[in-house]
Backbone of each chain as ProteinMPNN parsed JSONL, in Angstrom:
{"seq_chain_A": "XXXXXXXXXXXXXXXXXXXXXXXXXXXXXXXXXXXXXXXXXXXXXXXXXXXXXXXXXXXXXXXXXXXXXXXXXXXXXXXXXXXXXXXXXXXXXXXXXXXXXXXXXXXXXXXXXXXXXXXXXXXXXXXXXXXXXXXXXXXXXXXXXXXXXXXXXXXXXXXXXXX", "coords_chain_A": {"N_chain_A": [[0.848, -1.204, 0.0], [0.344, 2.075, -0.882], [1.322, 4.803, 1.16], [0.925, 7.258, 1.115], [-0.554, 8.74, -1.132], [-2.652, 7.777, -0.275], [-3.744, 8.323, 2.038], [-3.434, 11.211, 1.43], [-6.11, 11.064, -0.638], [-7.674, 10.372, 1.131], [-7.663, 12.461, 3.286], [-8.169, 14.666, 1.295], [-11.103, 13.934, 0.502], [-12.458, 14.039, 3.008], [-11.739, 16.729, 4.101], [-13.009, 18.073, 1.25], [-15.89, 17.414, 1.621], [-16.593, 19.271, 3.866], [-15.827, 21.507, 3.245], [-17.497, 22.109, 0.711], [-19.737, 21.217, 1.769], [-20.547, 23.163, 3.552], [-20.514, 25.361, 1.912], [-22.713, 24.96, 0.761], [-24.516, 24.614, 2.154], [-24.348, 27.348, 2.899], [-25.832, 28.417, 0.744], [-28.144, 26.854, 0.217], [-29.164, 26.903, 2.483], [-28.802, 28.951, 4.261], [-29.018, 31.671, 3.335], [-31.634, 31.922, 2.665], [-32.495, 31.613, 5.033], [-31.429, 33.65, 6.359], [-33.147, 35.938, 5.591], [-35.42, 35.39, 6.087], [-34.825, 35.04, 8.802], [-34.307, 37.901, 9.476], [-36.397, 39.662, 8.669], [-38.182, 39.185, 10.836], [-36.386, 40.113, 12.816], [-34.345, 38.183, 14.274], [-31.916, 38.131, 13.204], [-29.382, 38.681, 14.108], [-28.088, 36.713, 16.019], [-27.355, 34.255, 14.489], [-25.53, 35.75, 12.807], [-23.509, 36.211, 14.209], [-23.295, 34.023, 15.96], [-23.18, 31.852, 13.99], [-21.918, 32.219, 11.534], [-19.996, 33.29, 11.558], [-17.971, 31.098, 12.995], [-18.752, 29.193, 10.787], [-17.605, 30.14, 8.668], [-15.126, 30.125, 9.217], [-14.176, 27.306, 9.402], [-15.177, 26.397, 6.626], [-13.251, 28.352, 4.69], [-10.787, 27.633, 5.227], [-10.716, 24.511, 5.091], [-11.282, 24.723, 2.722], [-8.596, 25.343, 1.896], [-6.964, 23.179, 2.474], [-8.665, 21.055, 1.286], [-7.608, 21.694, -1.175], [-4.91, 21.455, -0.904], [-4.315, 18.835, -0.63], [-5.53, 17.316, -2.699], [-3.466, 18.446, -4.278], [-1.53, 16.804, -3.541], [-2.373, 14.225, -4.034], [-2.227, 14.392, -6.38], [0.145, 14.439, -7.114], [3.336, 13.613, -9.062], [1.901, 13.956, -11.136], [0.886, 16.61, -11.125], [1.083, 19.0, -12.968], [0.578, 18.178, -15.576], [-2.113, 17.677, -15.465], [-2.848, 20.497, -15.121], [-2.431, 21.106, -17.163], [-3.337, 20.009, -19.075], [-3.499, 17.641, -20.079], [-1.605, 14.259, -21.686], [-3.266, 12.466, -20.544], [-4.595, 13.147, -18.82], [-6.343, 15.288, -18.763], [-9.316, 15.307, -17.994], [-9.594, 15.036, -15.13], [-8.034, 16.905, -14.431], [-9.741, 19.162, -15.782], [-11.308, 19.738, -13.402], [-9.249, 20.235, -11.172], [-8.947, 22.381, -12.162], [-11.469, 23.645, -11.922], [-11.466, 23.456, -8.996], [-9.941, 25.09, -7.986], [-10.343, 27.788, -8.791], [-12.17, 27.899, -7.73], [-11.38, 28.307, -4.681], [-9.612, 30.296, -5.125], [-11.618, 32.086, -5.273], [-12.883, 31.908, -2.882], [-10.818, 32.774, -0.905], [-10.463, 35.152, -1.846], [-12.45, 37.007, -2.642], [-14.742, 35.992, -1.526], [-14.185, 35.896, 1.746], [-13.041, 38.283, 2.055], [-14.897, 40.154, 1.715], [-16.702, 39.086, 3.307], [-16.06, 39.67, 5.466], [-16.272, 42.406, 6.112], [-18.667, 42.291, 6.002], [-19.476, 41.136, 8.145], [-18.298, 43.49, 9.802], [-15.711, 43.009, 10.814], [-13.888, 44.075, 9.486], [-13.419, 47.651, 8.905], [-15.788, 49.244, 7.204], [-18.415, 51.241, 5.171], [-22.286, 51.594, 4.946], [-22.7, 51.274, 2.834], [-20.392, 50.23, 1.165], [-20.601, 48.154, 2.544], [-23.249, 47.298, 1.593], [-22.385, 46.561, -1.466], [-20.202, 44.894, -0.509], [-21.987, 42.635, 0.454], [-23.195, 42.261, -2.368], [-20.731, 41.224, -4.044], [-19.938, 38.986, -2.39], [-21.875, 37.4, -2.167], [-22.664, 36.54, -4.885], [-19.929, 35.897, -5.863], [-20.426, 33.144, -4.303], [-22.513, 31.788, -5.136], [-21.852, 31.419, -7.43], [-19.179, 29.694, -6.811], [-21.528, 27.59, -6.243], [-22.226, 26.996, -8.687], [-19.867, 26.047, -9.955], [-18.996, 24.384, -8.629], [-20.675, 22.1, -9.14], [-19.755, 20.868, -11.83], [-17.385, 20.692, -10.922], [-17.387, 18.795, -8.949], [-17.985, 16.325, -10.349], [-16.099, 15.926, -12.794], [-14.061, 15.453, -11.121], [-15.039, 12.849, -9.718], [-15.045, 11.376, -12.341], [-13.092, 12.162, -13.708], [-10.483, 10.941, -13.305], [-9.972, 8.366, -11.277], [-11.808, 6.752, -12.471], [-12.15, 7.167, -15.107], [-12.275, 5.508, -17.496], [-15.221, 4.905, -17.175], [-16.629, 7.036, -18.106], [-16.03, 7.807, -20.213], [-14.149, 9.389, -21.049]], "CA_chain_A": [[0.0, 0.0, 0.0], [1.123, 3.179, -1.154], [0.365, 5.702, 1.985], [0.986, 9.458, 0.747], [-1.189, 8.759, -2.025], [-4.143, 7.267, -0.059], [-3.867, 9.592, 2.773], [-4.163, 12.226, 0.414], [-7.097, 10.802, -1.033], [-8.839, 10.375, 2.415], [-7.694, 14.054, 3.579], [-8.918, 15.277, 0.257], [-12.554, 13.754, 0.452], [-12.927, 15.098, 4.373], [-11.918, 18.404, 3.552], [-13.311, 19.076, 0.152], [-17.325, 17.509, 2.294], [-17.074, 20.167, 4.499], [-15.764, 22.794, 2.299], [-18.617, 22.229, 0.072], [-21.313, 20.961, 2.898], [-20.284, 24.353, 3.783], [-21.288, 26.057, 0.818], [-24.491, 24.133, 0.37], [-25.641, 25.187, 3.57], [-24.706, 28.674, 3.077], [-26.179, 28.455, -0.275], [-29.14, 25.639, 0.106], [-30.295, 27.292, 3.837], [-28.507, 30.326, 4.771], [-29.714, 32.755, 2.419], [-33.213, 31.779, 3.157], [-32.905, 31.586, 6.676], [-30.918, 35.204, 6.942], [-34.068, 36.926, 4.841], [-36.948, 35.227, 7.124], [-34.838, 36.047, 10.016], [-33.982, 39.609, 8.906], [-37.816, 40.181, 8.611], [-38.528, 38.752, 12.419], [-35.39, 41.06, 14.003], [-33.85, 37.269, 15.044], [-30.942, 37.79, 11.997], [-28.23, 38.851, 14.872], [-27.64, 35.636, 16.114], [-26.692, 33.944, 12.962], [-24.837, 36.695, 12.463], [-22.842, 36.469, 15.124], [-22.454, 32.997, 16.557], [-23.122, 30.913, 13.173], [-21.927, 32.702, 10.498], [-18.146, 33.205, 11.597], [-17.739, 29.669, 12.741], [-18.855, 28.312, 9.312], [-16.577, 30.693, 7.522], [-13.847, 29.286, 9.629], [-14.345, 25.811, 8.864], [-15.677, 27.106, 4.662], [-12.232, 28.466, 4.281], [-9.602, 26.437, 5.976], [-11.137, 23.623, 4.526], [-10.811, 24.85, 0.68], [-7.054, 25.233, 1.605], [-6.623, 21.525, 2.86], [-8.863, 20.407, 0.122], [-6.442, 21.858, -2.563], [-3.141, 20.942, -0.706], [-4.68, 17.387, -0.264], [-5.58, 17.277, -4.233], [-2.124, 18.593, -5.181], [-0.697, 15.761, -3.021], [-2.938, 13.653, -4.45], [-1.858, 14.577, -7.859], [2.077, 14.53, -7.105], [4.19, 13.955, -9.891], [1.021, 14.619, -12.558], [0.521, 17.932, -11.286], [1.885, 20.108, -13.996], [0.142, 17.157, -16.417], [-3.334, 17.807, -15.025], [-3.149, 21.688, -14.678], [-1.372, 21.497, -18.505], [-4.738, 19.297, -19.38], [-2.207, 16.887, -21.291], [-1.479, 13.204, -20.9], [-4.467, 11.65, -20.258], [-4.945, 13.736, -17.029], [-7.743, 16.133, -18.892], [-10.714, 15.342, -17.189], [-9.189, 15.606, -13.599], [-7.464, 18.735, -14.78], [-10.021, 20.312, -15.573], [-11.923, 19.734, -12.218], [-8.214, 20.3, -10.764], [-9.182, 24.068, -12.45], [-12.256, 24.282, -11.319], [-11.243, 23.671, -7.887], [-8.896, 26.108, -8.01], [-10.686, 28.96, -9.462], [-13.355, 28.27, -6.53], [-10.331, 28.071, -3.875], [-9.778, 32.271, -5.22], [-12.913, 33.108, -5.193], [-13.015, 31.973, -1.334], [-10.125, 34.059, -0.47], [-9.796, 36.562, -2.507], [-13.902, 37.596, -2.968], [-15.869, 35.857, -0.501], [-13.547, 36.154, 2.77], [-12.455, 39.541, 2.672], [-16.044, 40.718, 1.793], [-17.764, 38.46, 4.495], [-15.319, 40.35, 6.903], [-16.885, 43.695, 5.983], [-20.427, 42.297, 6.28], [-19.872, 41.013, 10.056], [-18.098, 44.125, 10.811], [-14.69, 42.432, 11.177], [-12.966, 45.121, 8.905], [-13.948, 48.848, 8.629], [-17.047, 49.967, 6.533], [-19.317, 52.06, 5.268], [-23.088, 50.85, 4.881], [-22.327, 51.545, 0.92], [-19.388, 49.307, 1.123], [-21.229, 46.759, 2.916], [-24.008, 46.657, 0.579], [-21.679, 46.278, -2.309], [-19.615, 43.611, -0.616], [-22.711, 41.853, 0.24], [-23.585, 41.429, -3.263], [-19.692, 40.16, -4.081], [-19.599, 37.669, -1.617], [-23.404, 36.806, -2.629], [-22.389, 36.007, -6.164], [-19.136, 34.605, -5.392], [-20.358, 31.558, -3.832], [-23.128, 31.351, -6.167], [-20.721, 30.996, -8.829], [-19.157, 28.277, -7.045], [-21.954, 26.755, -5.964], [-22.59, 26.698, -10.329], [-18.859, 25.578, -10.607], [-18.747, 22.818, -7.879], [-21.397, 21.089, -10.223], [-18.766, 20.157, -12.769], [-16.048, 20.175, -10.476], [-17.763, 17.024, -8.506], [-18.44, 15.56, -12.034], [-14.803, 15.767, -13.214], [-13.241, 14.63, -9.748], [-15.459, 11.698, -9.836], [-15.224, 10.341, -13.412], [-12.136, 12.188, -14.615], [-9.204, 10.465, -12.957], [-9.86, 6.666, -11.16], [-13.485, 6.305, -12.834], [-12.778, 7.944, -16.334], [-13.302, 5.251, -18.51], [-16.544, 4.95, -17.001], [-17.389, 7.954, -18.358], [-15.705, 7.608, -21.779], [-12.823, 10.967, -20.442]], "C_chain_A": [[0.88, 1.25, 0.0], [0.558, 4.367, -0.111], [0.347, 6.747, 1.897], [-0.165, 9.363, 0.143], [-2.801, 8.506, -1.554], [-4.563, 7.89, 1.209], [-4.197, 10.724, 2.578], [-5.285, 12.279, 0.087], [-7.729, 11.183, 0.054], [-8.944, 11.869, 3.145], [-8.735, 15.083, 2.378], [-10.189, 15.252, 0.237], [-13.302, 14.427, 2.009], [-13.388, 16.091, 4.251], [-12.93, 18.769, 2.744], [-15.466, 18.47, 0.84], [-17.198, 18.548, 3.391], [-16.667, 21.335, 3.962], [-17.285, 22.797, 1.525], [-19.815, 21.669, 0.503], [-21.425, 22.204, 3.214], [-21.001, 25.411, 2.895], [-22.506, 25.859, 0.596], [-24.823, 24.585, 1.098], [-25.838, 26.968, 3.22], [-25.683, 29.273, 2.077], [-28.073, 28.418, -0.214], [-29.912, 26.46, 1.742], [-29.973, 28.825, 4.105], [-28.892, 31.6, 4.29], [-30.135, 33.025, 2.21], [-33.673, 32.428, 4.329], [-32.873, 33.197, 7.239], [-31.91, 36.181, 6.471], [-35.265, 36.765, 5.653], [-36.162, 35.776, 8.239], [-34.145, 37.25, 10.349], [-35.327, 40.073, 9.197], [-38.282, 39.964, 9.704], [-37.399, 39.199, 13.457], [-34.894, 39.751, 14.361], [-32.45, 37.281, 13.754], [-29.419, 38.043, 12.811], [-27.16, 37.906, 15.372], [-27.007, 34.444, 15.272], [-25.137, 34.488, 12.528], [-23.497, 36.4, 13.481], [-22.319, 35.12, 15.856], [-22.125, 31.928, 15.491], [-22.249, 31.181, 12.057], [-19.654, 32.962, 10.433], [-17.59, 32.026, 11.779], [-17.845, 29.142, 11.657], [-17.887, 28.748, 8.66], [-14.968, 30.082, 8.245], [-13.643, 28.31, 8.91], [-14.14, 25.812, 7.579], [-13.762, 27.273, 4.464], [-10.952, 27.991, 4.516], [-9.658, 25.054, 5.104], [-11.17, 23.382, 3.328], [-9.312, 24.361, 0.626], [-6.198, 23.867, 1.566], [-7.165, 20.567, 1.957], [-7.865, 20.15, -0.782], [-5.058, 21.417, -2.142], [-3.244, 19.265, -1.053], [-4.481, 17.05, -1.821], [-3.968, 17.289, -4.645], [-1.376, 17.158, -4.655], [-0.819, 14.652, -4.114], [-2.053, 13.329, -5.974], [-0.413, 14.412, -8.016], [2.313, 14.936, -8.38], [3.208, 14.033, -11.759], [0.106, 15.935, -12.339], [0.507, 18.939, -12.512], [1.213, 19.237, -15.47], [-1.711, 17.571, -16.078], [-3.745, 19.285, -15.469], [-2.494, 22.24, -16.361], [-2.93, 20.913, -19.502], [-4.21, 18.212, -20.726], [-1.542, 14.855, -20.754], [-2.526, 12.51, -20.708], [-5.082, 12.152, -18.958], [-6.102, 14.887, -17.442], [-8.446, 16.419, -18.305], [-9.898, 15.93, -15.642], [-8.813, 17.122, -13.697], [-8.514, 19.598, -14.899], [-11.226, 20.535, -13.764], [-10.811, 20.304, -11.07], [-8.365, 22.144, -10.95], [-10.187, 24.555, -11.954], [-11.953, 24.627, -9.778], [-10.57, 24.715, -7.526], [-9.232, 27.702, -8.25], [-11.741, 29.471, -7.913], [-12.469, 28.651, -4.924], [-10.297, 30.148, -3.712], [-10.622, 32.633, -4.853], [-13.532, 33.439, -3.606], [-12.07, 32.635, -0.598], [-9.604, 35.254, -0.626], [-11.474, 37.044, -2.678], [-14.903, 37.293, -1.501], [-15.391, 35.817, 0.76], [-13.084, 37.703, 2.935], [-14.07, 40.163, 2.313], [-17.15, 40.484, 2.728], [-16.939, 39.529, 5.489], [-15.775, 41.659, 7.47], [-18.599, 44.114, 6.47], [-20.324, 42.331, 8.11], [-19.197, 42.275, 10.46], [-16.366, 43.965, 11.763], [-13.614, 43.5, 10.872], [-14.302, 46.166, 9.022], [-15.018, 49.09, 7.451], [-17.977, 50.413, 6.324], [-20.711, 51.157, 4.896], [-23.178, 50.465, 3.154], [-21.306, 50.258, 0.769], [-20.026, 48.228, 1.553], [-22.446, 46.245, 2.115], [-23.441, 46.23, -0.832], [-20.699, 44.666, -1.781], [-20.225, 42.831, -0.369], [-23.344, 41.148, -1.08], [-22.269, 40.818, -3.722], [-20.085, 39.115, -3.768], [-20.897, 36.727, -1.93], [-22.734, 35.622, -3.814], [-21.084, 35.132, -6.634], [-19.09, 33.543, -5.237], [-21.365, 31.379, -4.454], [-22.328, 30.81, -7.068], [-19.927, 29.997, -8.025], [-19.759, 27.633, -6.778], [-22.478, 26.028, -7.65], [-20.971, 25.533, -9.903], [-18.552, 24.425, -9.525], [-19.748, 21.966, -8.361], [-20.645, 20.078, -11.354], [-17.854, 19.831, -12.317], [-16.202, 18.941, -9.554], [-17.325, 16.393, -9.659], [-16.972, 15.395, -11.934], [-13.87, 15.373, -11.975], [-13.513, 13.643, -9.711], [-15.401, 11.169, -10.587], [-13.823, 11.588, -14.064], [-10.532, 11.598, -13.977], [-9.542, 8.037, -12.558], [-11.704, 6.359, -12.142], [-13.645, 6.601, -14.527], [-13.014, 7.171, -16.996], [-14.605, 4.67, -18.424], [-17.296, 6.077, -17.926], [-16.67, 8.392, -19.789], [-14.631, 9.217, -21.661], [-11.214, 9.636, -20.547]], "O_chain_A": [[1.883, 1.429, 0.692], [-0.515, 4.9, -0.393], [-0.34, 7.387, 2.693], [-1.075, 9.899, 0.776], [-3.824, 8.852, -2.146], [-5.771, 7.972, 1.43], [-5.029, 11.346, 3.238], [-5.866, 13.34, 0.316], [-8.344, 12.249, 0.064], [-10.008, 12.372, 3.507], [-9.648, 15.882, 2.585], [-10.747, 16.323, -0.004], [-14.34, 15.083, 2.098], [-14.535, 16.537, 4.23], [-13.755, 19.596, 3.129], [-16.341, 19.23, 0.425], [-18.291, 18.511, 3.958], [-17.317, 22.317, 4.322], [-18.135, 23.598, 1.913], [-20.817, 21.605, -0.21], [-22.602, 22.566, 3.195], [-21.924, 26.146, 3.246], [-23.29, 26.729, 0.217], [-25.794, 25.283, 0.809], [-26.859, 27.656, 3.237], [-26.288, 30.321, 2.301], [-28.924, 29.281, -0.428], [-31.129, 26.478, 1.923], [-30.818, 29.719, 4.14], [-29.05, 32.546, 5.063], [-30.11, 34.092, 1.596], [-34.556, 33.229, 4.635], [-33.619, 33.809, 8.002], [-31.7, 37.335, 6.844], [-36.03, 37.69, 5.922], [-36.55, 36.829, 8.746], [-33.517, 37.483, 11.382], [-35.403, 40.959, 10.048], [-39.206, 40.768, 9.829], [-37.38, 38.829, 14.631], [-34.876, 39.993, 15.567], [-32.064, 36.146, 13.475], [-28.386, 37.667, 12.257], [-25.936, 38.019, 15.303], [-26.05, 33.819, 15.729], [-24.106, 33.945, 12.13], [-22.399, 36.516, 12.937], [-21.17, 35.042, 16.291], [-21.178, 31.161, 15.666], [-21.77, 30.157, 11.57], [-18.679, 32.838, 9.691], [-16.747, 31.659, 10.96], [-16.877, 28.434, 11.38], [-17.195, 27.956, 8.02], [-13.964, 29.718, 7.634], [-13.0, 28.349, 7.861], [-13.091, 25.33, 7.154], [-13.099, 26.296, 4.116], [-10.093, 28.122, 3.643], [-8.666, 24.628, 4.514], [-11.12, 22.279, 2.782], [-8.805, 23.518, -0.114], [-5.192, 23.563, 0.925], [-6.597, 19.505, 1.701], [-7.354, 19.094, -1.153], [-4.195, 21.066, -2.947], [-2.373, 18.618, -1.634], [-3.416, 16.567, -2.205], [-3.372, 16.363, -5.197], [-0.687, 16.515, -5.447], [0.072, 14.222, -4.847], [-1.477, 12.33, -6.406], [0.095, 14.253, -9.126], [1.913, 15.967, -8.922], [3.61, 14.112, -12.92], [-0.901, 16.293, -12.949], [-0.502, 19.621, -12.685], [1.449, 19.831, -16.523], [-2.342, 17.678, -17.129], [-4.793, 19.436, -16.095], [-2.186, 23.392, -16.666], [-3.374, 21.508, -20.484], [-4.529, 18.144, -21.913], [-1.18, 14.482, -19.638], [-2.113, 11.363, -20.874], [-5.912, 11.582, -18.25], [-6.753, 15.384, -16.523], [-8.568, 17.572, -17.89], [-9.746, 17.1, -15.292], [-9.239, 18.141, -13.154], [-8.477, 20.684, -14.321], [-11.694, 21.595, -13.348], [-11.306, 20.818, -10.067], [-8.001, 22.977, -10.119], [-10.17, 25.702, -11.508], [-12.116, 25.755, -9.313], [-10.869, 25.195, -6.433], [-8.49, 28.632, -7.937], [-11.974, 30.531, -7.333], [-13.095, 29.306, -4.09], [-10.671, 30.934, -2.842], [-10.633, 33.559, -4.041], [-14.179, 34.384, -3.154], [-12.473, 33.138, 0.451], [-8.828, 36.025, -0.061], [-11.235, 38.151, -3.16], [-15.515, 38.055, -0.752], [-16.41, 35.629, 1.425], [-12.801, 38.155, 4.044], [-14.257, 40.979, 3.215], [-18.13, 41.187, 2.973], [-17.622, 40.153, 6.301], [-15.768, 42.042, 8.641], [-19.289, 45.052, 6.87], [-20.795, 43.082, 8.964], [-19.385, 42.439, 11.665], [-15.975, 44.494, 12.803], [-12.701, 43.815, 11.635], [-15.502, 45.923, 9.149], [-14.318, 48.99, 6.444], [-18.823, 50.197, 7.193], [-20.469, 50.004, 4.538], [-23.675, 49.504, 2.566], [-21.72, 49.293, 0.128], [-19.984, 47.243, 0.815], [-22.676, 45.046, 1.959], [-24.175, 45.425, -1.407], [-20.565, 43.653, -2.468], [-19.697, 41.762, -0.675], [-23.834, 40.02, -1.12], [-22.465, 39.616, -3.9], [-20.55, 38.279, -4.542], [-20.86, 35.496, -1.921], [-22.446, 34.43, -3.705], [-21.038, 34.155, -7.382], [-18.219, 32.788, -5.669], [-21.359, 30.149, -4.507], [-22.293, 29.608, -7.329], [-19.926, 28.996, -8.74], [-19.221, 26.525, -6.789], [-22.956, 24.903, -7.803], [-21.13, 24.35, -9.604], [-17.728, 23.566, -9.839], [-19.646, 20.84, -7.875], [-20.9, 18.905, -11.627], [-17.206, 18.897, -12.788], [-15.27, 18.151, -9.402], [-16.177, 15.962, -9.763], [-16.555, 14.723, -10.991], [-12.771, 14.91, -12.28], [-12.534, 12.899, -9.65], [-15.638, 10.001, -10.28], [-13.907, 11.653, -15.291], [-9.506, 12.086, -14.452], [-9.389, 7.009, -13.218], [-12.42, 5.376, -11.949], [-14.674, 6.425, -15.18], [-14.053, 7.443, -17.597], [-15.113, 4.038, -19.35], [-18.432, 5.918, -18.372], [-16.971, 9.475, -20.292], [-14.717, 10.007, -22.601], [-10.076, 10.021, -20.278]]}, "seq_chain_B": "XXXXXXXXXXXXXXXXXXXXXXXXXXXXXXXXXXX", "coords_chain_B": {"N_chain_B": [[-31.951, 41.165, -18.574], [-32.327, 38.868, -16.183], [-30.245, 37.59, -13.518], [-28.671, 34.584, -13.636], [-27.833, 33.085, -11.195], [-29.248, 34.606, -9.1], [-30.959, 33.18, -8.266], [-31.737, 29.76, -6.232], [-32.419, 27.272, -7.897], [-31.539, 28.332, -10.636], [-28.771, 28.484, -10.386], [-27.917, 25.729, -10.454], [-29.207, 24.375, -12.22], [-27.381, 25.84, -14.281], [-24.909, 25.127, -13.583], [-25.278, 22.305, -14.615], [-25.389, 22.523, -16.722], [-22.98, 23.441, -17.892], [-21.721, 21.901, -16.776], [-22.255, 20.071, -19.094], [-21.268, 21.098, -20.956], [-18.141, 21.267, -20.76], [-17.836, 18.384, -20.438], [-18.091, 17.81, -23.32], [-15.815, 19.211, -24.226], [-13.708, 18.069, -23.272], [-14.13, 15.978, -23.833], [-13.185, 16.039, -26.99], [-10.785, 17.572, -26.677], [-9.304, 15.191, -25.637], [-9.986, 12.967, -27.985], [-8.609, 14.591, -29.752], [-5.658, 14.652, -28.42], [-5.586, 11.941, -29.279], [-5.877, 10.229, -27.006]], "CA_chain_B": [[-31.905, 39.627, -18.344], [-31.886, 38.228, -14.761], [-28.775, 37.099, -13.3], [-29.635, 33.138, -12.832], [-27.351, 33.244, -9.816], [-29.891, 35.228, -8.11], [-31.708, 31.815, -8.248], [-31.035, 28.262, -6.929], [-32.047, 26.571, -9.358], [-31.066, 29.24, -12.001], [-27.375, 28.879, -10.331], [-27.916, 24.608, -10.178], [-28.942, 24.134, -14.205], [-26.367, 26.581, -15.131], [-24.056, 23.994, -13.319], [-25.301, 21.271, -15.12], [-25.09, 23.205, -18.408], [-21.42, 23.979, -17.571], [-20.67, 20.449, -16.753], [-22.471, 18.695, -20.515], [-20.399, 21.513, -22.215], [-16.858, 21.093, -20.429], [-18.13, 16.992, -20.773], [-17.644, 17.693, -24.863], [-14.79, 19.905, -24.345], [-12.474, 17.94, -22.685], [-14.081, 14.571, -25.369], [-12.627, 16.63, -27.7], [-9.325, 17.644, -26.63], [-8.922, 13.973, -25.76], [-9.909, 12.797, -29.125], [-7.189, 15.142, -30.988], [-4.697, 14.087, -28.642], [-5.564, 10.774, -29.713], [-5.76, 9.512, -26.081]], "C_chain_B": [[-31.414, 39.521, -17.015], [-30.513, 37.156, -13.941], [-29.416, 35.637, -12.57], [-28.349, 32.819, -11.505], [-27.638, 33.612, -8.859], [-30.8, 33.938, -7.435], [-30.933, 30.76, -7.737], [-31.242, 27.727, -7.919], [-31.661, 27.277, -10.706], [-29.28, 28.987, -12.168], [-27.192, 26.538, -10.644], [-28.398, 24.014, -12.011], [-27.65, 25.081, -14.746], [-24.806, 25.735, -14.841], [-24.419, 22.914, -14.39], [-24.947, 21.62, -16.637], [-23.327, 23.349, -18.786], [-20.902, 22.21, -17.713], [-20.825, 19.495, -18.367], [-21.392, 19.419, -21.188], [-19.005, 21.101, -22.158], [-16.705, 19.354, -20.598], [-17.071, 17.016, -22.623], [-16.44, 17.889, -25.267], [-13.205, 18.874, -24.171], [-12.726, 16.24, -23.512], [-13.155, 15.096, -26.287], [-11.142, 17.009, -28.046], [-8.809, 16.101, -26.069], [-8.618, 12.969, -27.35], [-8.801, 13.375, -30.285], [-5.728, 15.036, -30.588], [-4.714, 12.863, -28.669], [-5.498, 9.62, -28.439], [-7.014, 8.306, -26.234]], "O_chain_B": [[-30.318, 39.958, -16.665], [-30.226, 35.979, -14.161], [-30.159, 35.468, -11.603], [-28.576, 31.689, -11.072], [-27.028, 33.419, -7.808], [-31.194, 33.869, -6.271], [-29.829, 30.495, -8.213], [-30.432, 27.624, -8.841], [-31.517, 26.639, -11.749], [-28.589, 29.111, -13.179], [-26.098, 26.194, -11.094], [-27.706, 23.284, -12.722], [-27.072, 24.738, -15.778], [-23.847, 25.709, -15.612], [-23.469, 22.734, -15.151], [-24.31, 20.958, -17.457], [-22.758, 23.332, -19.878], [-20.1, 21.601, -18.422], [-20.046, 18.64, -18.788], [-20.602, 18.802, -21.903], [-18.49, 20.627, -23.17], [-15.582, 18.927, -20.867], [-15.992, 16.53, -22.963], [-15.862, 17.289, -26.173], [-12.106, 18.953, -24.72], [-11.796, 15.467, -23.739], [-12.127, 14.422, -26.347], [-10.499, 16.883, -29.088], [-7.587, 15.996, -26.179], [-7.566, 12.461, -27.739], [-8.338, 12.831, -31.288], [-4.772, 15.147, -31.355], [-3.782, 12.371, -28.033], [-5.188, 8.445, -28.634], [-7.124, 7.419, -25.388]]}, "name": "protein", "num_of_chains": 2, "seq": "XXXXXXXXXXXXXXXXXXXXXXXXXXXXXXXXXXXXXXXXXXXXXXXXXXXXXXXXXXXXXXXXXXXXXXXXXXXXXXXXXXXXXXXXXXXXXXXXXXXXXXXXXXXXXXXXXXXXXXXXXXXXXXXXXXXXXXXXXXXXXXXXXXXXXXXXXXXXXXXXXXXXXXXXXXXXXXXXXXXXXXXXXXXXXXXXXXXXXX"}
C-alpha cells in the first residue's frame, strides 16, 4: 500500500465535504434563513455565533482540500493543470477547484469580513460587498457542479465515463 | 436579463449546463490528442 497517495485521497474527500457541505448550507439554507430572520429582528444571532464559525471551517477547509488534491496529484501535477497526458478530465476539475479556492479568499472572505463588521465599513461598502460575496459563492456553488463531475469520473473512474 | 445566480435553481442548471459543455470539451481535446 502506497500511503501518501491514499492519505491524500482520504484528507482530500474530508476536507473538500465540508468545504462544500459548507457552501451548500450557506447556499441551500442560509440565504433563506438570513431573509426570514432579517424580517422577524432574530438575523443577529446567525450573524454572530453561526456565520463566523462556518466561515472558519468554509475556508480552511478549501485550503486543505487543494493541498490534499495537489498531493494527491504529485508527480502529474503540472500534467493535469497542462490538461495533457491523459490527465484532462481531472485537470479540468483540478481548475475548477482552483478557481473556486480564489474566489473563497480573494472575494468571498475579505467581503464576508466587511459584512460582520470584522474590517472597517461604510453601509455603501457593505451593501456592495454583500452582493460580491453573494455572487461569489453562487458561482461556485454553479462551478462545484462540474467540479464534482470531473473529480469523480475524470481520474480513477474515467473510462466509465468515456474521459 | 436576470442574473440566474440570483436563483437556486437558475445557479444549479447553469451547473449542469457547464458540466455537458466542459463533458464535450475535454471529449474533444482527448480525441485530438488521440488519447
Amino acid at each position: 500500500m502506497d500511503y501518501v497517495p491514499a492519505l491524500a485521497r482520504w484528507i482530500h474527500f474530508l476536507a473538500g465535504v465540508m468545504w462544500i457541505g459548507l457552501l451548500y448550507y450557506f447556499n441551500f439554507v442560509q440565504v433563506a434563513a438570513m431573509k426570514a430572520a432579517t424580517a422577524d429582528g432574530t438575523a443577529a444571532g446567525i450573524s454572530k455565533h453561526v456565520v463566523p464559525r462556518a466561515l472558519l471551517f468554509f475556508r480552511w477547509a478549501a485550503v486543505v482540500t487543494w493541498l490534499a488534491g495537489a498531493a494527491l496529484l504529485s508527480d502529474k501535477f503540472v500534467d493535469a493543470f497542462l490538461l495533457r497526458r491523459g490527465m484532462t478530465g481531472i485537470g479540468v476539475g483540478a481548475w475548477l477547484g482552483t478557481i473556486m479556492l480564489f474566489n473563497v479568499w480573494v472575494l468571498i472572505w475579505p467581503n464576508q469580513q466587511k459584512i460582520l463588521g470584522m474590517k472597517p465599513a461604510t453601509d455603501e461598502e457593505k451593501n456592495k460587498a454583500r452582493r460580491v460575496a453573494f455572487l461569489a459563492s453562487r458561482t461556485n456553488t454553479m462551478l462545484s457542479i462540474p467540479m464534482l463531475f470531473f473529480m469523480a469520473a475524470g481520474w480513477s473512474h474515467r473510462a466509465v465515463f468515456g474521459l | 436579463m436576470k442574473n440566474p445566480l440570483d436563483s437556486l435553481w437558475g445557479t444549479v442548471i447553469s451547473g449542469v449546463v457547464l458540466t455537458v459543455i466542459l463533458y464535450f470539451v475535454v471529449k474533444s481535446i482527448l480525441a485530438s490528442a488521440g488519447a
